[in-house]
KOLTIMI-658250 format. One record per atom (N, C-alpha, C): x, y, z. Coordinates in steps of 0.001 Angstrom, whole numbers, plus 500000, padded with zeros to 6 digits. Layout:
N
XYZ...
***
This chain:
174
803885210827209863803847212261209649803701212526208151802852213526207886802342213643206565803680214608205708803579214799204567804608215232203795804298216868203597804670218128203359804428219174203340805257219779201893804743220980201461804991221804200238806354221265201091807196221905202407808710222325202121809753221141201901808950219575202552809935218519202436809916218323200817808937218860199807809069218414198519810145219661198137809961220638198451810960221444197990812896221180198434812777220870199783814012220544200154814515219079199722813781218293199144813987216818198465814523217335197054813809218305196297814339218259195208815484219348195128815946219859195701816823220626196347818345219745196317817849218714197435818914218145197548819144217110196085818140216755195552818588216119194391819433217253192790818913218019193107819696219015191912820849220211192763820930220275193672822397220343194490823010219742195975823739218440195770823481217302196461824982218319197549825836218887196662826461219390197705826227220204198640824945220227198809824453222082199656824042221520200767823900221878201591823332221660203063822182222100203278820652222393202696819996222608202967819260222661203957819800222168204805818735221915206228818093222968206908818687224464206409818031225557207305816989225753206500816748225513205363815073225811204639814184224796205605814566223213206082813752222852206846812788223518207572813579224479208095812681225050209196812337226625208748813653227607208288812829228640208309812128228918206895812014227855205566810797227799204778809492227599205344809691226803206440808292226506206850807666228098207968809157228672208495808626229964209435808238230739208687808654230970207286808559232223206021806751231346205728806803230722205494805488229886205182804122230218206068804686229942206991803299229706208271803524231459208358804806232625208191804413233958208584803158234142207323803387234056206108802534234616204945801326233925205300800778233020205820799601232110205913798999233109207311799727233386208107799494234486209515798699235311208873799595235972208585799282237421207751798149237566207143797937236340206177796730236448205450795590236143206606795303235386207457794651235025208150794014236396209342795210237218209350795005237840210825794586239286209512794752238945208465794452240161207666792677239849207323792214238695207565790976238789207525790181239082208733790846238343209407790053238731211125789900240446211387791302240928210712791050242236211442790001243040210258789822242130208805788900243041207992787522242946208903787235241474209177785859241642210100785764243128210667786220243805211153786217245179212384786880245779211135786575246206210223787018247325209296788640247711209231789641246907209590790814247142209856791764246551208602792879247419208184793907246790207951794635246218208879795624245327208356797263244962209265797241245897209813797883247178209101798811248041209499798089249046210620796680249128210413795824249762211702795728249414213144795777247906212543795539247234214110797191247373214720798118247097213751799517247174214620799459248565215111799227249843214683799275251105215333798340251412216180796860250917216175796062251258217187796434250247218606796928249053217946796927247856219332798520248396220323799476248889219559800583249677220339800302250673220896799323251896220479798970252778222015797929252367222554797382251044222433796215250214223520796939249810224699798541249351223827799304248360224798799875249425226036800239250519225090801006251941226288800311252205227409799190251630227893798179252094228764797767253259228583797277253690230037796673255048230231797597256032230236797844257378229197796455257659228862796117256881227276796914255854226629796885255296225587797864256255224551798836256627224521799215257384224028800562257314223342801500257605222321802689257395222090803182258562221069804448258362221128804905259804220184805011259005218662805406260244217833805005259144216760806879258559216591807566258928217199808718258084217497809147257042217630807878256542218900807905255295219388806790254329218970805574255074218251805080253929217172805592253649216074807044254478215318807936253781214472808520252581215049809200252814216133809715251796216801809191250495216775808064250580217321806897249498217628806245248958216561806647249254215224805746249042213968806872248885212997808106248984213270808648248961212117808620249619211036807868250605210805808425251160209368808788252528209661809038253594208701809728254885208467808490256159208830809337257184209504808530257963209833807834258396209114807861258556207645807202259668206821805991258469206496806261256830206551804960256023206702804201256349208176804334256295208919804053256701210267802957257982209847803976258660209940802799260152209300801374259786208402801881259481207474800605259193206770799382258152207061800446256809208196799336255978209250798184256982210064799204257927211003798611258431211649797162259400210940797749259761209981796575260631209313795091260084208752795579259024208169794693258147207920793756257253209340794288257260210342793479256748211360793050258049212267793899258971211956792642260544212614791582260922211433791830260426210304790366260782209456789461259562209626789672258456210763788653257589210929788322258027212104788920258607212634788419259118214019789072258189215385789809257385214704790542256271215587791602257012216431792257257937215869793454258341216697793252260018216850793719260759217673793970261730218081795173262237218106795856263762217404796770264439217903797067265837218809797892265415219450797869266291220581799486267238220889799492268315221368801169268880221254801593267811222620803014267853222242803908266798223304804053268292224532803640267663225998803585268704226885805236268995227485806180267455226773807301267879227674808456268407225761807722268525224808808384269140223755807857269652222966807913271570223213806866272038221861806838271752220922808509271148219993808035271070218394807222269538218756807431268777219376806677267313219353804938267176219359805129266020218808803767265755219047802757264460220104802248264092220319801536262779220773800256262124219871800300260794219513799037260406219191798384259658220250797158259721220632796561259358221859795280258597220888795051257338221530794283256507221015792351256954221175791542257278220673790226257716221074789303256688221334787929256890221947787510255516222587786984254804221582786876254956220426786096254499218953787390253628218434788697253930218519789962253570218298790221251988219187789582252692220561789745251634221750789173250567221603787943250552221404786528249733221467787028248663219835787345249612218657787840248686217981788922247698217693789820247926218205791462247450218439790563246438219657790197246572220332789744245563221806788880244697220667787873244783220378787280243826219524788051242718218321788716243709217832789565242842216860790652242094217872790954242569218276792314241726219207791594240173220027790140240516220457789339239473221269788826238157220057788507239004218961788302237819217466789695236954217111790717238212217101791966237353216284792539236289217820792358236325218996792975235495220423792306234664219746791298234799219527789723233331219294790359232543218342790419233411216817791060232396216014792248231629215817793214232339216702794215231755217026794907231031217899793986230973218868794002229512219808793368228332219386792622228799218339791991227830217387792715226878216503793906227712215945794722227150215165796113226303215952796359226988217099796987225996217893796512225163218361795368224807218856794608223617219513794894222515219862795320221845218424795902220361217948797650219819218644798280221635219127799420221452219486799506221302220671800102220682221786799737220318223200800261221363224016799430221823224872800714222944226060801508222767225685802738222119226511804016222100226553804708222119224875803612221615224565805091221638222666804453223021222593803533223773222752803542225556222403804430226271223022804764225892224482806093226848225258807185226350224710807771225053224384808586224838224202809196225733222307807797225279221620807829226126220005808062227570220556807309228152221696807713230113221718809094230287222157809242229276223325810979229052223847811954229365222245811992228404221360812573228260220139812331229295219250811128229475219234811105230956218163811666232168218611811919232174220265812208233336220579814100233091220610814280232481220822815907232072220533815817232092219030815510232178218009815633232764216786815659233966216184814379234516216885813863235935216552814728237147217567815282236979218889816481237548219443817298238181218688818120237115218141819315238019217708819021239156216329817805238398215712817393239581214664816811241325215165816307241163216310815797242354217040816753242825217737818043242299218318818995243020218567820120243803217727819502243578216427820462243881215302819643244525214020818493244871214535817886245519213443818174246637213029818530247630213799819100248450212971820171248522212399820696247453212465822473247298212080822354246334210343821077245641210418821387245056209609819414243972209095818686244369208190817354243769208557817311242123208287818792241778208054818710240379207162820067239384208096820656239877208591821433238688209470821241238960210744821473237973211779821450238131212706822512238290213359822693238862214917824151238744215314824965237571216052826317237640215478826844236037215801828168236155216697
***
């Protein structure tokens, strides 16, 4: 097995603080690692189709809502992680592309709905069909079973942080 940036970092680690236990950089240096290498990667796929990150996460969440494609802007905070008053200005910016639509909420007058448009649709479906491509690409080398078994494990990690996000964005619950 070949040597990686994190075993050189956790080698010299342990040589300039021999009392520390480093062993959790083992793994989540390499999850912090492979996320920024994601990111950059899925940030090019989605430039192919004219997209930021942050477009495709808001257009691909009211793709995911089904019919009529639609969500309040409540629950694309939810689904996206960041703050409403970012939300707002997402949304605005993808109704001056013509990607999203707003509409009054029928079961709350002050509310609103953003409803996904078919120019919105057609692109989020395209980018989502490029980035599956490149990213079964990059798993390839890993065999079935070690990929269920790696999502098994990531998802027993990533759990307790999503059950505790609003309580806290940096520990998990124990």
């Amino acid at each position: 097995m070949s040597e990686d940036d994190v075993d050189r970092i956790v080698s010299a680690w342990r040589r300039e603080r021999p009392e520390l236990d480093v062993t959790p950089l083992e793994i989540l240096s390499r999850v912090s690692r492979l996320a920024r290498r994601l990111d950059l990667a899925r940030g090019a796929a989605f430039s192919e189709h004219g997209l930021d990150s942050w477009e495709f996460d808001v257009l691909s969440a009211l793709r995911r809502a089904g019919r009529p494609y639609e969500l309040s802007p409540g629950q694309l905070v939810a689904q996206t992680l960041v703050t409403s008053g970012t939300m707002t200005n997402r949304v605005d910016r993808l109704l001056a592309r013509g990607f999203v639509e707003r509409h009054p909420d029928p079961r709350d007058r002050r509310g609103v709905i953003v409803r996904l448009t078919p120019a919105g649709m057609r692109t989020v479906d395209a980018a989502l069909d490029d980035l599956l491509t490149h990213e079964r690409e990059l798993l390839a080398d890993l065999p079935s079973g070690e990929r269920d078994a790696l999502a098994a494990q990531l998802r027993v990690l990533l759990t307790p942080f999503e059950r505790t996000a609003a309580d806290s964005p940096l520990r998990p619950a124990r």
